[in-house]
C-alpha positions in Angstrom: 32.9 5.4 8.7 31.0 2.7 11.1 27.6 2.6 11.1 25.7 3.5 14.5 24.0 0.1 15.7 20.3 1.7 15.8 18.2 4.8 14.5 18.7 6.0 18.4 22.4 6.2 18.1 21.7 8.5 15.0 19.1 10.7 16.0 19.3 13.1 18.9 15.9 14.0 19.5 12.5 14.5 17.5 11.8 17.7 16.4 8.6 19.0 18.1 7.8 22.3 16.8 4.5 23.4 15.5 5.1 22.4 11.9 7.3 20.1 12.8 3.7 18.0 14.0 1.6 19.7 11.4 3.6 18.0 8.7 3.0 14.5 10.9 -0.5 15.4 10.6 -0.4 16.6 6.7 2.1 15.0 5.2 2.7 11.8 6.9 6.4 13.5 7.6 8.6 13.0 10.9 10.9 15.3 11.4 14.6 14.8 14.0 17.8 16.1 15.0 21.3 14.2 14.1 23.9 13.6 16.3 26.7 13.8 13.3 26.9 15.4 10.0 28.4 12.5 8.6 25.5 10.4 8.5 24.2 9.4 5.3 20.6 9.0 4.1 21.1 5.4 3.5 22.0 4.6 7.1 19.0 6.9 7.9 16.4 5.0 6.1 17.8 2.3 6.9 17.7 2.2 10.4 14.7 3.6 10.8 12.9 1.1 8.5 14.3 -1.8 11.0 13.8 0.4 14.1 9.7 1.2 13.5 9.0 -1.9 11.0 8.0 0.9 7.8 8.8 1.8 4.7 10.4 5.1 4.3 10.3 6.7 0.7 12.3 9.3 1.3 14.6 11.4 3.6 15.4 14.9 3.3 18.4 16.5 5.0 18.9 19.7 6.1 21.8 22.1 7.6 20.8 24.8 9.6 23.3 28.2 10.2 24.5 26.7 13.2 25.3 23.8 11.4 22.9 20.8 12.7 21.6 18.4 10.7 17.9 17.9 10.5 16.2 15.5 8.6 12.8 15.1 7.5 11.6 11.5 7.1 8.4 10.7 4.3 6.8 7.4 5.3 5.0 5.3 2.3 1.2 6.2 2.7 0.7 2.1 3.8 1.9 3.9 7.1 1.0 6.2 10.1 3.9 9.0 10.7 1.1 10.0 13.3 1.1 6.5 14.5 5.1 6.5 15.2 4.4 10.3 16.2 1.9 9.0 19.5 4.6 6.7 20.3 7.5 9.1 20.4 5.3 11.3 22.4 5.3 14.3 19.5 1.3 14.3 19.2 
């Protein structure tokens, strides 16, 4: 499998529920929607570490019924998910 050239050619939107921004707040947590199931957690952090200039310590992937992939990224507390959050437009 290729790898997608950017974080944005991975993700297909952030998630912007009520706990999805309560866990920004809380947990230092921001959580989005994949475009393909075959994307690894690897190319996840990875991306998103060159994409926002952070650390990530770790990713958590989920499947949903439907069968979308959402995953839930822990930033290193040296970092601001609500930071990233204001610039995405989630808080």
């Amino acid at each position: 499998m290729s790898e997608a050239k950017n974080f944005w050619g991975l993700i297909d939107y952030p998630v912007t529920t009520e706990k999805a921004v309560r866990i920004v707040e809380d947990e230092n947590k921001l959580t989005f929607q994949l475009k393909k199931l075959k994307t690894t957690r690897e190319e996840i952090k990875k991306n998103f570490e060159e994409e926002f200039k952070v650390k990530v310590e770790k990713v958590n992937v989920l499947i949903n019924r439907k069968g979308k992939k959402k995953i839930i990224v822990k930033l290193k507390p040296k970092f601001s998910a609500g930071d990233i959050g204001v610039k995405l437009g989630i808080i």
